[in-house]
C-alpha positions in Angstrom: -22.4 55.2 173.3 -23.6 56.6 176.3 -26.9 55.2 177.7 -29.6 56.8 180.1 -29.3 54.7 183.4 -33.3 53.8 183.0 -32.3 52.2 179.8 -29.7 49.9 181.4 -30.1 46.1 181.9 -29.3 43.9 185.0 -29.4 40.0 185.3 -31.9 39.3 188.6 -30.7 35.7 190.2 -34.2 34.0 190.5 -35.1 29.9 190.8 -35.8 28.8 187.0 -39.8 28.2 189.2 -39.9 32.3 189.8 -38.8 33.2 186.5 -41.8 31.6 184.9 -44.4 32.9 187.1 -42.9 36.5 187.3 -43.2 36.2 183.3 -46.8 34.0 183.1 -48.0 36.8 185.8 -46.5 40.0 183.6 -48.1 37.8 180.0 -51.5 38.1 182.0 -51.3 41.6 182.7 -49.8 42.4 179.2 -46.9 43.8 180.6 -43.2 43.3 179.9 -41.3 41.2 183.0 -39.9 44.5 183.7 -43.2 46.6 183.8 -44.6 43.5 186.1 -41.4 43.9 188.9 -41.8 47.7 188.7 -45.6 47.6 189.8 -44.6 44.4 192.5 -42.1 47.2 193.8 -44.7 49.9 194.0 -46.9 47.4 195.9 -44.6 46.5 198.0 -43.6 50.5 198.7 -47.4 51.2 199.1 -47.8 48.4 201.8 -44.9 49.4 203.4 -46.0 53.5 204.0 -49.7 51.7 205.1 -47.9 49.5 207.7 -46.0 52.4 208.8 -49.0 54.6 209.4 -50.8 51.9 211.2 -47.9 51.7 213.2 -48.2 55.5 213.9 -51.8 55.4 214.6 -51.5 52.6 217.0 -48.7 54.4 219.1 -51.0 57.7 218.9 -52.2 58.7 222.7 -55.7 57.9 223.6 -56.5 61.8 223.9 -55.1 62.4 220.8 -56.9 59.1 219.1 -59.8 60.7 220.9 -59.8 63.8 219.8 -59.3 62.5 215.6 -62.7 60.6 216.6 -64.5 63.6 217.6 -63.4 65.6 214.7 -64.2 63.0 212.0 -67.5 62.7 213.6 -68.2 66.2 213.3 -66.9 66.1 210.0 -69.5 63.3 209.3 -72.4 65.1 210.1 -72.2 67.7 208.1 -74.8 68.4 205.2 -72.6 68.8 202.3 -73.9 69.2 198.5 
């Protein structure tokens, strides 16, 4: 029988310490242990793109940094509804 590959199973190698809390953290949340590691993965893809653009912004040129400050500030006062 042929199975989807989202539907297959893996063994993760983790202390007997880790196991526990991975499964008291996903029992807190309600979620399965594999819901839990699939939102700990997003987390850790989210803090990875935010690290990456402050990376960016810190090697951005002062003109350019500059000139994003003057625009947002226009931006900001506007009198929007």
């Amino acid at each position: 029988m042929h199975q989807a590959a989202s539907h297959l199973h893996t063994t993760i190698k983790v202390t007997t310490a880790l196991r526990d809390r991975l499964k008291e953290q996903a029992s807190d949340e309600r979620r399965t242990l594999g819901e839990h590691l699939a939102v700990l993965a997003d987390l850790e893809d989210r803090r990875r793109r935010f690290e990456s653009l402050r990376l960016a912004i810190e090697a951005s040129p002062p003109d350019v940094l500059a000139a994003q400050a003057e625009e947002t500030a226009a931006w900001e006062k506007l009198d929007l509804p």
